[in-house]
C-alpha positions in Angstrom: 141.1 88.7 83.7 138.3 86.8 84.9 136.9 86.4 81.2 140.2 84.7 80.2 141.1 83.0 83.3 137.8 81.4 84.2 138.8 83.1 87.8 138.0 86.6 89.4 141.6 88.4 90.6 141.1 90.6 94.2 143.4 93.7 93.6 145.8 92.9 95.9 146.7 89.7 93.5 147.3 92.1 90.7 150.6 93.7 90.1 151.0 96.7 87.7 154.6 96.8 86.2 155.8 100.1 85.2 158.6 102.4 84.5 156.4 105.6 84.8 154.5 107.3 87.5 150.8 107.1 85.3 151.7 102.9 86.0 152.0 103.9 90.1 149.1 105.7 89.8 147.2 103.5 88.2 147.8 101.0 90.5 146.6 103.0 93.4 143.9 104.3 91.7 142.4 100.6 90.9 143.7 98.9 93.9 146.4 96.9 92.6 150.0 96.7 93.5 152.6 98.6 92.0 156.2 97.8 91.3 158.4 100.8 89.3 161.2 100.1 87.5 164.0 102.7 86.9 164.4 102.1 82.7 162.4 104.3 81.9 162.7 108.4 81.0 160.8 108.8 84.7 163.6 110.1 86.8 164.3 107.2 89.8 163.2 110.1 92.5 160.1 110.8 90.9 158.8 106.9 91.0 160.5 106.6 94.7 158.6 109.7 95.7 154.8 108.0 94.5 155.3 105.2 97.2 155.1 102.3 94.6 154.9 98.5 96.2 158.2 98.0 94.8 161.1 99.9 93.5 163.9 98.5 91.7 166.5 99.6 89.1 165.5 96.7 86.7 163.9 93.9 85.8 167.1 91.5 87.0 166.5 92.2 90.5 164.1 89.0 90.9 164.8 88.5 94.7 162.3 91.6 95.7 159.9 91.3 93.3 159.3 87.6 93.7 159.7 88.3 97.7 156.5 90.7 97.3 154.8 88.1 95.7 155.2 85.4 98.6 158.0 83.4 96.1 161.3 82.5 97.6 164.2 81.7 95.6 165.5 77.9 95.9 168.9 77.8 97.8 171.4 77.5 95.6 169.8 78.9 92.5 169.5 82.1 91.5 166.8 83.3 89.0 167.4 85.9 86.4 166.8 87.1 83.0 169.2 85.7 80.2 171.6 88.2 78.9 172.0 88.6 76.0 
């Protein structure tokens, strides 16, 4: 926040990440962007049918999520969480 950050976000520059539809709403409701993620116990149809930003199945699909953002991944490498 701009408290922390020394630097006031517009909504549009905030993302709300989420795997339940009171994290889409929010989003909507404050102006931010919303991306839904299906690991939650919010059924995949549900989230889809809120119209969030971004959908995806989990947290390892970077490519969309950093495409939202205005990121594009560097040829040749491919970004993803460390399994485990």
């Amino acid at each position: 926040s701009e408290e922390f950050y020394g630097v006031r976000f517009a909504p549009d520059q905030i993302f709300i990440v989420g795997d339940s539809a009171a994290a889409v709403e929010t989003a909507k409701r404050v102006g931010a962007r919303s991306i839904a993620v299906a690991t939650g116990w919010t059924p995949k149809e549900e989230l889809l049918a809120l119209a969030p930003d971004l959908f995806v199945d989990d947290l390892r699909q970077t490519a969309p999520f950093l495409n939202l953002i205005g990121v594009k991944e560097p040829t040749g490498h491919r970004l993803s969480m460390n399994e485990r």
